[in-house]
Residue frames relative to the residue before (quaternion, step in Angstrom):
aa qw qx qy qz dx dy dz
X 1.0000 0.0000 0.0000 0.0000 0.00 0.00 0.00
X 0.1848 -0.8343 0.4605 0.2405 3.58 -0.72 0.72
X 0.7983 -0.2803 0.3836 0.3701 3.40 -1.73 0.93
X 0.0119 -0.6363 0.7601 0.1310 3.66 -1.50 0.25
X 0.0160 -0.7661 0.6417 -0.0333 4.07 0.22 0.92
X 0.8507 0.2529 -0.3526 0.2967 3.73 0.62 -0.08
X 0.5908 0.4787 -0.4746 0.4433 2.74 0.94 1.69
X 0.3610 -0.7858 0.4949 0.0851 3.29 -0.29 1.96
X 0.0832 -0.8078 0.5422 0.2156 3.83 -0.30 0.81
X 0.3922 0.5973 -0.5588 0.4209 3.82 1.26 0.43
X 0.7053 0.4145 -0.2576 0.5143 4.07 0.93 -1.00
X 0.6621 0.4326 -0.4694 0.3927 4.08 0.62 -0.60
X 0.5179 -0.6897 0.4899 0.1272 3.48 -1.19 1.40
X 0.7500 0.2572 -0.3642 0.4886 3.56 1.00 -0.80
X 0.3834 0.6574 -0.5028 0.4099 3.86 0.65 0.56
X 0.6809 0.5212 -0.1839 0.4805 3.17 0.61 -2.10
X 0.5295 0.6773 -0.3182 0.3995 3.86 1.07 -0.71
X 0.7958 0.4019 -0.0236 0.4523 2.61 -0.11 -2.05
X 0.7361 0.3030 -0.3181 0.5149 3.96 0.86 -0.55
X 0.4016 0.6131 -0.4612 0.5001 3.33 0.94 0.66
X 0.6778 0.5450 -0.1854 0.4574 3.26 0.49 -1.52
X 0.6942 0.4948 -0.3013 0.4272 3.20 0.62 -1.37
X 0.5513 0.7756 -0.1475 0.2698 3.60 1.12 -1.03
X 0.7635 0.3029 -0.0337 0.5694 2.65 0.81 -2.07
X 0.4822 0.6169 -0.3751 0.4962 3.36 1.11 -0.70
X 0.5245 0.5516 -0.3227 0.5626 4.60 0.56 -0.90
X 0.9102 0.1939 0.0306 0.3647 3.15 0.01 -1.71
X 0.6882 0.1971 -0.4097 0.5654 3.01 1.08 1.19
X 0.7840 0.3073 -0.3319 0.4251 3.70 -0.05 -1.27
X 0.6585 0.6456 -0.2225 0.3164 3.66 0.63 -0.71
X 0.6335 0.4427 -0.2273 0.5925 3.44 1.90 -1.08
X 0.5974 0.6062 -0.3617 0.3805 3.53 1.41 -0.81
X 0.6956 0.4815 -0.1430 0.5137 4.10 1.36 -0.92
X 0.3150 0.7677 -0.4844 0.2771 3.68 1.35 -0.43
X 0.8198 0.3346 -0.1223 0.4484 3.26 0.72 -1.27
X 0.5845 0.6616 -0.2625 0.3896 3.54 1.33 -0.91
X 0.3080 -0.7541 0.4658 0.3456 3.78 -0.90 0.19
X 0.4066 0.5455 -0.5324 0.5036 3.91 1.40 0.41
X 0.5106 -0.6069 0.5886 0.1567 2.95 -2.02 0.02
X 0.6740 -0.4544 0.2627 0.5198 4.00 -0.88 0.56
X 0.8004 0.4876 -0.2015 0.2848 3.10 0.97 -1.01
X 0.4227 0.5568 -0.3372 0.6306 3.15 1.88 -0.50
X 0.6343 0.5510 -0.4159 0.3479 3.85 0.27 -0.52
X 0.7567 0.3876 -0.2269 0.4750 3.01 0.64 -1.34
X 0.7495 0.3106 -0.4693 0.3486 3.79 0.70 -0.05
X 0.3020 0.5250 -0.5511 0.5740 4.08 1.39 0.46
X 0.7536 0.4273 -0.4254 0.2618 3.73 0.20 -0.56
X 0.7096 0.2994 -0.2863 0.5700 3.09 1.01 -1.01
X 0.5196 0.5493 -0.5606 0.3376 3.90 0.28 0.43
X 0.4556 0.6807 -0.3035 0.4868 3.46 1.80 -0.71
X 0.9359 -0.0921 -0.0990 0.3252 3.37 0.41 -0.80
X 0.3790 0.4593 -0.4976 0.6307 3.13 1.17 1.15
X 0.3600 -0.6262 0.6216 0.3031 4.05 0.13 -0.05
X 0.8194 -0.2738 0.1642 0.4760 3.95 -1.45 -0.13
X 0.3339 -0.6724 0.6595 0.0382 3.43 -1.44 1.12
X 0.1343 -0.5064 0.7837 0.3336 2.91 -1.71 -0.39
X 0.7595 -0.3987 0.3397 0.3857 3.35 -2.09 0.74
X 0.6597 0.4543 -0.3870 0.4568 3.73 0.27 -0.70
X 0.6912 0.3266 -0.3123 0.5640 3.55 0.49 -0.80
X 0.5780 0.3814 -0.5697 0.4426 3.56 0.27 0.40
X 0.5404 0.6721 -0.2793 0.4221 3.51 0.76 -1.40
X 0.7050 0.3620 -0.2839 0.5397 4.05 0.72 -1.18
X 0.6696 0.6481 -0.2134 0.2934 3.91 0.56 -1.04
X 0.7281 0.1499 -0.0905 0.6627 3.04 1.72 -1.28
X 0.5010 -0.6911 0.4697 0.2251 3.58 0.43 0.42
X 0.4112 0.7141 -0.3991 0.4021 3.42 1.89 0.79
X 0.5755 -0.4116 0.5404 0.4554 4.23 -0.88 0.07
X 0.6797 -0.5084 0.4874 0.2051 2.78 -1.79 0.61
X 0.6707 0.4946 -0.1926 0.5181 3.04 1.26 -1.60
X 0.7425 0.4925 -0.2896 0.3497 3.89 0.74 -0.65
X 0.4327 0.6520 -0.2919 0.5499 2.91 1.98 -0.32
X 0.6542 0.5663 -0.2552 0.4315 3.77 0.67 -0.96
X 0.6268 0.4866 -0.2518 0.5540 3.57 1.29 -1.31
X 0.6557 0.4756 -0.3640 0.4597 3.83 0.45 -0.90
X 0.5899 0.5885 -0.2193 0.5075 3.60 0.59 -1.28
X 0.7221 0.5438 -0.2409 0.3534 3.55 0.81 -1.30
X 0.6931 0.3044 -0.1170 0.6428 3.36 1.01 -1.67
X 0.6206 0.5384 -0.4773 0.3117 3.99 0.51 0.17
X 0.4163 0.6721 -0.3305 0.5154 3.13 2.08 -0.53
X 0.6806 0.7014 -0.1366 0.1617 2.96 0.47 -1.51
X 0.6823 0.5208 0.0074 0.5130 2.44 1.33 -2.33
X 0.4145 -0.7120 0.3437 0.4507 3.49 1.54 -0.97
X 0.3510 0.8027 -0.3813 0.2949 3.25 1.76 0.15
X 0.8120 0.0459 0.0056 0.5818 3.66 0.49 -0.83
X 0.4082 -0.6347 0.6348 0.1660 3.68 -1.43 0.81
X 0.0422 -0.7181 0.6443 0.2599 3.50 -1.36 0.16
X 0.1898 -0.7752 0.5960 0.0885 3.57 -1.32 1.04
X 0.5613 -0.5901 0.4048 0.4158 3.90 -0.75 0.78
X 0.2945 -0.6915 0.6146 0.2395 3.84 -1.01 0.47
X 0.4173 -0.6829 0.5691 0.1889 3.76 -0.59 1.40
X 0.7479 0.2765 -0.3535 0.4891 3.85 0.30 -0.21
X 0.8068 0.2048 -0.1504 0.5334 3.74 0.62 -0.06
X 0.3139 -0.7825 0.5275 0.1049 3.50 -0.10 1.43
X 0.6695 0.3640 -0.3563 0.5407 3.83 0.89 -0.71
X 0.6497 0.4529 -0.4222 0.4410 3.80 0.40 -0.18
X 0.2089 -0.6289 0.7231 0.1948 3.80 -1.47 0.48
X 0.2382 -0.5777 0.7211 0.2993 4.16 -1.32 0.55
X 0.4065 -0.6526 0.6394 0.0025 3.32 -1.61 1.23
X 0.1838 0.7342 -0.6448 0.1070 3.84 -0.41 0.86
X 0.6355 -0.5249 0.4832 0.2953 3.17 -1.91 0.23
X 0.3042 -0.5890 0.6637 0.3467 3.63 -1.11 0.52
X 0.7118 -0.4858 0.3846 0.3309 2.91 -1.61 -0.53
X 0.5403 0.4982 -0.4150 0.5364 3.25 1.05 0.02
X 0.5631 0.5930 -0.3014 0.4904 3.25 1.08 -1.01
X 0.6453 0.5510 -0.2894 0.4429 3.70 0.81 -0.50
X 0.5165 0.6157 -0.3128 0.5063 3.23 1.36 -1.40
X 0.5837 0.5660 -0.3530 0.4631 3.74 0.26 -1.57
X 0.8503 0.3265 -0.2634 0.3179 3.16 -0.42 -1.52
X 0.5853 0.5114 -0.4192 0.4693 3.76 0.80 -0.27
X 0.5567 0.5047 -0.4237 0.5058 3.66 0.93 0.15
X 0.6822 0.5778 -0.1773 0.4114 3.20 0.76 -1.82
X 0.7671 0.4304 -0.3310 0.3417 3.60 0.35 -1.13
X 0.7133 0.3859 -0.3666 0.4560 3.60 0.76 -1.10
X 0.3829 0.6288 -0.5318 0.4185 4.09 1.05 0.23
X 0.7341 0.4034 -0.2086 0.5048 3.59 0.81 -1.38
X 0.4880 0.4502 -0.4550 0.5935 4.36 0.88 -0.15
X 0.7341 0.4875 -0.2355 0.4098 3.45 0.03 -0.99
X 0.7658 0.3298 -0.2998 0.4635 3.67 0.50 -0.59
X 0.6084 0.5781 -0.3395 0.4246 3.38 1.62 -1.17
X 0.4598 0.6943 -0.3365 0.4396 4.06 1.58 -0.92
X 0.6793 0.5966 -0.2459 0.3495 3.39 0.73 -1.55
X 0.6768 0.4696 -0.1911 0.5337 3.21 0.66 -1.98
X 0.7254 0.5789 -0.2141 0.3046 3.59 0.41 -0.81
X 0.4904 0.7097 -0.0385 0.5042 2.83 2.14 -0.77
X 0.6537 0.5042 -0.1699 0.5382 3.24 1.40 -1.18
X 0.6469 0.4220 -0.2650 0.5772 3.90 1.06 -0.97
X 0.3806 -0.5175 0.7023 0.3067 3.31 -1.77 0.05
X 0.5583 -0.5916 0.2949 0.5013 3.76 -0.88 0.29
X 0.6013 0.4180 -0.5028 0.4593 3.69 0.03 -0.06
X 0.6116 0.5216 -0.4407 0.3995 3.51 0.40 -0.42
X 0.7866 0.3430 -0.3517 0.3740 3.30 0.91 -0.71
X 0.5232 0.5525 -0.4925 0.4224 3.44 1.46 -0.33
X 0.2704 0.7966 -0.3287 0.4293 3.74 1.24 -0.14
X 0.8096 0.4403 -0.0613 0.3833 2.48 -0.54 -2.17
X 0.7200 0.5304 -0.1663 0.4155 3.50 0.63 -1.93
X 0.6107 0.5301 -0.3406 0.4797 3.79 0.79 -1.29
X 0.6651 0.4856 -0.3556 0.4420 3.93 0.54 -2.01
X 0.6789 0.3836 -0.4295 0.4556 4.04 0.39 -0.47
X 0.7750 0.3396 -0.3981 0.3543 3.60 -0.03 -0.63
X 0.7235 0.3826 -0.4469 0.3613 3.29 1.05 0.19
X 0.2215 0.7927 -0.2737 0.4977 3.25 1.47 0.91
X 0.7580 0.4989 -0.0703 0.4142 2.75 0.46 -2.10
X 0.3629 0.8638 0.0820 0.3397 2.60 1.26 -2.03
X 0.7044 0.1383 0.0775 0.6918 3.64 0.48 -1.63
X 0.5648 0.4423 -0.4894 0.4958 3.80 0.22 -0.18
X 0.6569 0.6243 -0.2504 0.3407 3.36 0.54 -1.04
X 0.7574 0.2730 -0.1765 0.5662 3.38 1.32 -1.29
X 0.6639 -0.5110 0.3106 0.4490 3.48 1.20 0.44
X 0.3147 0.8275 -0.4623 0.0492 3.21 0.32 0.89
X 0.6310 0.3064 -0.2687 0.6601 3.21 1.59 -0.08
X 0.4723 0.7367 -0.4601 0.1497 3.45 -0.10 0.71
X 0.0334 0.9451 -0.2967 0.1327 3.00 2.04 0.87
């Protein structure tokens, strides 16, 4: 198999991403469940159900940047767990609105100040223009993913 040497993964942006992600993702969502019986991914949708109040799967699906289908499994074993409730959506008969039970509340009052607290940190590291920076260089990022920039 031959070598690719002209590709520096210290210079390729969607590398440097993704191992970022992967990072911050270890060193936060992952230490935050260690103890918990849900999964990172179940976390993060109790999180955003915390502050956005009941969803529907798609609007979970946009929020976390998770599948439809992976959305269903979280949703599934949060049910389960007793964490979240599902209620019929009067304007969309094929769609179900996702909310927090009360335990499911309980969770999320743990969960959220985890996510103030890490977001403080990172935020910590920039001076404020850096982060208005920092914040602008992703959405125009995003932004292009959106209009298909990698879809080569």
């Amino acid at each position: 198999m031959q070598a690719y040497t002209d590709l520096d993964l210290d210079k390729h942006i969607p590398y440097r991403i993704a191992h970022l992600s992967n990072s911050i993702r270890r060193s936060t969502t992952d230490r935050y469940v260690r103890d918990k019986d849900f999964s990172g991914r179940e976390w993060r949708v109790l999180a955003m159900l915390g502050l956005h109040g009941p969803l529907t799967p798609t609007q979970l699906a946009d929020l976390t940047a998770m599948d439809r289908a992976t959305i269903t499994r979280a949703v599934d074993r949060l049910t389960e767990l007793g964490f979240c409730l599902r209620q019929p959506n009067q304007a969309d008969s094929r769609s179900m609105w996702i909310k927090l039970s009360l335990d499911g509340e309980q969770q999320c009052s743990e969960i959220i100040p985890r996510l103030v607290w890490s977001g403080e940190r990172c935020r910590s590291l920039f001076t404020k223009g850096e982060q208005v920076l920092l914040l602008e260089l992703l959405d125009r990022l995003q932004k292009a993913l959106d209009d298909g920039l990698l879809m080569g």
